[in-house]
GUVEX-976626 format. One line per 2 residues: their letters; for each residue x, y, z of N, C-alpha, C. Coordinates in steps of 0.2 Angstrom, whole numbers. Layout:
% GUVEX-976626
A	X,Y,Z,X,Y,Z,X,Y,Z  ...
//
This chain:
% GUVEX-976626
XX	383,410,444,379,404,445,372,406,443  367,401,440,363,404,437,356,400,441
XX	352,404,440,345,401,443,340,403,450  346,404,456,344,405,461,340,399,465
XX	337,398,470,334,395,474,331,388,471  327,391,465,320,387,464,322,385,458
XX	330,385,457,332,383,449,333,375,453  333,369,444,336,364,446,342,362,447
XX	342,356,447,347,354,451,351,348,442  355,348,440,354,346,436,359,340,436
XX	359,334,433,362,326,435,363,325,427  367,321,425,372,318,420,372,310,419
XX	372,307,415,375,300,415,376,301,410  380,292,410,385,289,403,375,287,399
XX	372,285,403,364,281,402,360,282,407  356,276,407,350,282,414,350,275,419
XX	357,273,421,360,269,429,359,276,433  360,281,431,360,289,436,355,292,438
XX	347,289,435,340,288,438,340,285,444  347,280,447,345,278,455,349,282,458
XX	351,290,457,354,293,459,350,300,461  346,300,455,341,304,458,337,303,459
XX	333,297,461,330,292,464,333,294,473  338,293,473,340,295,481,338,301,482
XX	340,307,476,341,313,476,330,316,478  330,312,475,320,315,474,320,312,483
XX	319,305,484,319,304,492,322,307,497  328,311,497,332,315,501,330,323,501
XX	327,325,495,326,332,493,320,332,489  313,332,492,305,329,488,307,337,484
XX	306,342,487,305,349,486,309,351,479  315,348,480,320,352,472,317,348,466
XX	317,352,462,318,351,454,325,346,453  324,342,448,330,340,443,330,339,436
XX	334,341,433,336,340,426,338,335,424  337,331,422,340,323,420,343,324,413
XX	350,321,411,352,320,407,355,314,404  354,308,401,357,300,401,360,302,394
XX	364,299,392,368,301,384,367,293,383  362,290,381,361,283,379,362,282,375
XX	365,288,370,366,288,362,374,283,360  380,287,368,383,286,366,387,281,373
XX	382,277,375,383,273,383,388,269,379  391,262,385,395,265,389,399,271,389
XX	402,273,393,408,278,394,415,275,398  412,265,400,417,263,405,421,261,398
XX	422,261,392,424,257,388,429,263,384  425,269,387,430,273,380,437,277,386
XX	441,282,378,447,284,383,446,291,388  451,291,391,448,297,395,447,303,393
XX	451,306,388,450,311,382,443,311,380  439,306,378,433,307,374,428,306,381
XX	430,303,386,425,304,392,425,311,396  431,316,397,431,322,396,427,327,391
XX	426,326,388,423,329,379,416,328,381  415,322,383,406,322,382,405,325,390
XX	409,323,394,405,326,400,405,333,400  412,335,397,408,343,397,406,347,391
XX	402,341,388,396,345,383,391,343,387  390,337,392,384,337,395,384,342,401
XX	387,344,404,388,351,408,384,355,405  388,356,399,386,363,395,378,362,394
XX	377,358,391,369,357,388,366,360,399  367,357,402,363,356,409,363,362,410
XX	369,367,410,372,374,411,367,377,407  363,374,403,359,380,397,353,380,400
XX	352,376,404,344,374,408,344,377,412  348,381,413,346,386,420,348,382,428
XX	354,376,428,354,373,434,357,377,438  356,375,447,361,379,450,366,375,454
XX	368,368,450,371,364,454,372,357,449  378,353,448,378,347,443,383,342,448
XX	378,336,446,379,331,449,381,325,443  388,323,443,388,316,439,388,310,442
XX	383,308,441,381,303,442,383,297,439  389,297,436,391,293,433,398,290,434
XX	399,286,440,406,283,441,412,284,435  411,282,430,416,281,425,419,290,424
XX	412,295,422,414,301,421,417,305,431  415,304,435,418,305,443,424,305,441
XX	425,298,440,432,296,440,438,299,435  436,302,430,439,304,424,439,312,421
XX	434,313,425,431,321,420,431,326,426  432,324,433,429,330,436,431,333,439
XX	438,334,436,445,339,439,443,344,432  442,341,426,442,344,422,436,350,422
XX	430,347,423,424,352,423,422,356,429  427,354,435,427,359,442,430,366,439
XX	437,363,435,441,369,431,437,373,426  432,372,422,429,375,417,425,379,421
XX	420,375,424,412,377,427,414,383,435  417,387,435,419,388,443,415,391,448
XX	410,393,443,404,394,447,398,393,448  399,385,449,393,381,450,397,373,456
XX	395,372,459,397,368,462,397,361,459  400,354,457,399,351,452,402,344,459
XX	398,340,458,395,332,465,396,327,460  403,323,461,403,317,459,400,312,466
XX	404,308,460,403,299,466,405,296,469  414,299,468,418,295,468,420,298,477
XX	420,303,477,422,307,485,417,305,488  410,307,489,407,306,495,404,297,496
XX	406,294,492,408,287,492,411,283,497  417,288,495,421,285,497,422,288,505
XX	422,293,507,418,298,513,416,293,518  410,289,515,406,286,517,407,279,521
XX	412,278,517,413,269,517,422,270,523  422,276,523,430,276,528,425,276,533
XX	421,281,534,416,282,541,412,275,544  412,271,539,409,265,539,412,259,544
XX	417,258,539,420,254,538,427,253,550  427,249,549,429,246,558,434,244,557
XX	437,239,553,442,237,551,447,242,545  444,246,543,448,249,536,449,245,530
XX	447,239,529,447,236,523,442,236,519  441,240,513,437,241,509,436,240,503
XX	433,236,502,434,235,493,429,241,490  429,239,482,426,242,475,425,239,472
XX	417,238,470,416,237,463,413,241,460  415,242,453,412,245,448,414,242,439
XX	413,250,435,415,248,427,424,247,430  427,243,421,432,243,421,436,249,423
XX	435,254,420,438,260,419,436,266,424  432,264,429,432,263,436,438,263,441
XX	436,254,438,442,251,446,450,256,444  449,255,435,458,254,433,458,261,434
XX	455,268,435,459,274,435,461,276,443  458,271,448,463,268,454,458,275,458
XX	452,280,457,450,285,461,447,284,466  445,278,465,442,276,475,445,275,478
XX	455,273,477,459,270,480,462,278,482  463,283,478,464,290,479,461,294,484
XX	454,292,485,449,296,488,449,292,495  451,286,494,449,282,500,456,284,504
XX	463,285,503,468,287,505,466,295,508  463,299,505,462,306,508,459,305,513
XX	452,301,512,448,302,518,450,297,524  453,290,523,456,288,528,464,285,530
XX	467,288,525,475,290,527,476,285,525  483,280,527,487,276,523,484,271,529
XX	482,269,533,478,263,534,475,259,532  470,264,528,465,261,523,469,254,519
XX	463,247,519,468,244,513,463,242,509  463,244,503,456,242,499,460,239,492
XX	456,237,490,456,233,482,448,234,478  450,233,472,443,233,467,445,229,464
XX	437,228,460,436,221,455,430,223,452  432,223,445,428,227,439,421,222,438
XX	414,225,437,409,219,438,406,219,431  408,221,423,403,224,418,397,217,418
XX	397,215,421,390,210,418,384,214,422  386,216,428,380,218,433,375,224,430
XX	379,226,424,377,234,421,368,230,416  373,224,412,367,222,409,361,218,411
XX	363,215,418,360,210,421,355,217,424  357,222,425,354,226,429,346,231,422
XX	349,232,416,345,236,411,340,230,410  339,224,409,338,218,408,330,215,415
XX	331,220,421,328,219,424,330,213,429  334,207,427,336,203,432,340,202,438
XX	339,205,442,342,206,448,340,202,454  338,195,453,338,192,457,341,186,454
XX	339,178,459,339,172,455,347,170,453  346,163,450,352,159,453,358,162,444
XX	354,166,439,361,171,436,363,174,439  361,179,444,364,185,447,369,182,452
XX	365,177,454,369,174,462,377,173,459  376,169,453,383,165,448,386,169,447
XX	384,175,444,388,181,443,393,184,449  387,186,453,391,189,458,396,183,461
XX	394,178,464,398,174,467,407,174,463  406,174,455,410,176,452,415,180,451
XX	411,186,452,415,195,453,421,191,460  415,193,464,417,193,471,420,187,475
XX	420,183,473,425,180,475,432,179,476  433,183,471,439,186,467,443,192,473
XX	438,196,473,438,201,477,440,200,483  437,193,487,436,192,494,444,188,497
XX	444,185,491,448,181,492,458,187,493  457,192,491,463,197,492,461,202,496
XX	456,202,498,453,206,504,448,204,509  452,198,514,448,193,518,444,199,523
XX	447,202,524,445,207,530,439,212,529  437,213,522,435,216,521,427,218,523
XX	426,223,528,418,224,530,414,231,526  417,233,521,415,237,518,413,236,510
XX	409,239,507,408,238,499,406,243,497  410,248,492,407,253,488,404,249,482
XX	397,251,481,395,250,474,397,256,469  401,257,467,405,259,463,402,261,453
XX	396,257,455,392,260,448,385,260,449  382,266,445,374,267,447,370,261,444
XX	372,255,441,369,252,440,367,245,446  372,247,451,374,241,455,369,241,460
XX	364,246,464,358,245,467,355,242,467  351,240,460,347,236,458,350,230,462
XX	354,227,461,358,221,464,359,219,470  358,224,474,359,225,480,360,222,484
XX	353,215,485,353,213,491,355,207,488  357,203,482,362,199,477,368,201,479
XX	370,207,478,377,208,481,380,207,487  375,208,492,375,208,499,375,200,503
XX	372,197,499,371,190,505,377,186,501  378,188,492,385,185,493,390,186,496
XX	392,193,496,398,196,499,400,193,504  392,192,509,393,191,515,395,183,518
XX	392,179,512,391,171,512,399,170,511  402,174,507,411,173,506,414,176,510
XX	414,181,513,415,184,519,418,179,525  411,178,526,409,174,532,408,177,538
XX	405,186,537,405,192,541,403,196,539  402,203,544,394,205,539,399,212,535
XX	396,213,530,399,217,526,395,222,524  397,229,527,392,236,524,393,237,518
XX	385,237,515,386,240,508,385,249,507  390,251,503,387,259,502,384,260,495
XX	381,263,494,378,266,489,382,272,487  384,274,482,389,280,481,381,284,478
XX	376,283,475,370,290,474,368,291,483  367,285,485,364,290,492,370,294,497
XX	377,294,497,382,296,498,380,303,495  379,304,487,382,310,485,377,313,485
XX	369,311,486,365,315,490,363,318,495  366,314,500,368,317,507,373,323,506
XX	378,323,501,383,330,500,380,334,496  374,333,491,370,338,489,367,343,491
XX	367,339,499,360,342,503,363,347,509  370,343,510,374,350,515,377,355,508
XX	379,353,504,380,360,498,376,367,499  369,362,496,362,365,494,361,372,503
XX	365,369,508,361,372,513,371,377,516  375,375,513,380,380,514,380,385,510
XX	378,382,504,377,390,500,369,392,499  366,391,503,361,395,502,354,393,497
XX	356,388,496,350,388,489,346,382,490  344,381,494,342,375,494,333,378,492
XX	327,374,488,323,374,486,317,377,494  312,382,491,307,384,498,302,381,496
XX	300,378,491,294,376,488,292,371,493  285,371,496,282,367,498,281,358,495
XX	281,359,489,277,355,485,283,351,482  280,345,478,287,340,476,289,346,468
XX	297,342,469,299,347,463,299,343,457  299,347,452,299,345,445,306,339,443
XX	303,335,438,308,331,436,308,331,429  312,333,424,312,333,416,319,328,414
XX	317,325,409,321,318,408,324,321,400  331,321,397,330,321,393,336,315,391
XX	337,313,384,339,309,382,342,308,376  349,306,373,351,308,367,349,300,364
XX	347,294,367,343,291,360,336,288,364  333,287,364,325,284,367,326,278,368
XX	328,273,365,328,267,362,328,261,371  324,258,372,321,253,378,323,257,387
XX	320,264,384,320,269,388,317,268,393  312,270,393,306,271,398,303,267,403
XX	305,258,402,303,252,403,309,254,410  317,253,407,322,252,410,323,259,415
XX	321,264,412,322,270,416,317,270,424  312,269,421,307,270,426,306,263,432
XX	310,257,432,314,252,436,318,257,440  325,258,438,329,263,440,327,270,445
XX	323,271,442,320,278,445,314,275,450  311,271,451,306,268,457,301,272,456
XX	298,275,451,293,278,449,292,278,441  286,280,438,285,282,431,289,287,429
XX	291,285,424,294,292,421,291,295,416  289,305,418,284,307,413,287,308,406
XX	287,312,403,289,313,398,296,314,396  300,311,391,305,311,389,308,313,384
XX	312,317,382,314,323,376,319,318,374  322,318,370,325,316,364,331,324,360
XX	337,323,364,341,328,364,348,327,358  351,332,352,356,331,349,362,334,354
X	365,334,358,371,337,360,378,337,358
//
């Protein structure tokens, strides 16, 4: 494992939706460093197969692994759901935090009834891992369903996250959703682009419901697992002071505007990375 204490912590995405993840990550942990890595070169990942969604996540490993992290978090629903058996297997000594488990964790602990749904990317919903992980963590009870949301990703980079598109949208999705899962008092948002949406996603759910319906966050989820990691093994940051954040990026292109929404702060400098 490399780095020790005061090493970063280093995070991945398919783009920079995984800015609201360490966005939780800086609010739950001011003191630790992070390494940001967004692949906007090569976004989505929800579209492609799972052979090349494996390949790129573990080049983004690798590259984060060269930065001296002591810990990797994907931050990206579509690779959680696809890559992370794989790169637990390569990486064995570094601890490696998806989205899809402490998610899902979260939303059995939540949830009264056991009826849970998912939205997220296509290739999300369809590789059925929240439907996996929701099984481990609350047995054959559990009865959940997903419904693939790809507008909310553009709706979300776009800045439009309120207003009578988003409402249309959602009402949309989710109505779809509600209607095979009447019972449902739970909601994994299922991609990091879907926070932005939040409180759109929320009063629709709950207007088609007709009862209140908990929303999870899967970044705030996997930073609360971060932070007991960080403190089982030992590494969690002594620094007083807020910890360093380095952004880097495989294309720049309507970066900074959209990043730094996502991130609920400026974002300082941004590198421009070939991987």
């Amino acid at each position: 494992m490399s780095g020790g204490n005061e090493a970063p912590i280093g995070v991945f995405d398919s783009g920079i939706g995984g800015l609201t993840v360490v966005r939780a990550l800086r609010r739950l942990l001011p003191s630790e460093s992070v390494v940001y890595l967004g692949d906007t070169a090569r976004v989505p990942y929800g579209t492609k197969s799972p052979e090349t969604v494996i390949r790129y996540s573990l080049n983004n490993a690798r590259f984060l692994l060269g930065r001296g992290v002591k810990m990797l978090v994907v931050a990206c629903n579509t690779a959680s759901s696809t890559a992370l058996g794989a790169m637990r297997e390569h990486f064995t000594g570094i601890p490696v935090i998806g989205m899809v488990e402490p998610g899902a964790q979260a939303a059995v602990l939540a949830s009264k009834s056991g009826s849970i749904g998912v939205i997220g990317t296509r290739a999300t919903i369809e590789s059925r891992s929240y439907e996996r992980a929701l099984r481990q963590f609350g047995g054959p009870s559990v009865i959940m369903d997903g419904e693939p949301c790809p507008l909310f990703v553009s709706l979300a980079e776009e800045g439009i996250v309120d207003g009578p598109i988003v409402d249309l949208v959602a009402r949309r999705y989710l109505e779809r959703l509600v209607s095979r899962l009447p019972d449902m008092d739970t909601l994994i948002l299922g991609c990091t682009h879907y926070p932005l949406l939040s409180s759109a996603i929320h009063a629709t759910v709950e207007d088609l419901a007709g009862h209140e319906v908990t929303l999870i966050d899967s970044g705030e989820s996997a930073a609360r697992v971060v932070s007991d990691v960080l403190d089982s093994r030992g590494i969690r940051s002594t620094r007083n002071d807020r910890g360093e954040l380095t952004v880097y990026v495989t294309d720049t292109s309507h970066i900074r505007e959209v990043g730094s929404r996502f991130l609920g702060e400026e974002l300082g400098d941004i590198r421009k990375v070939d991987i």
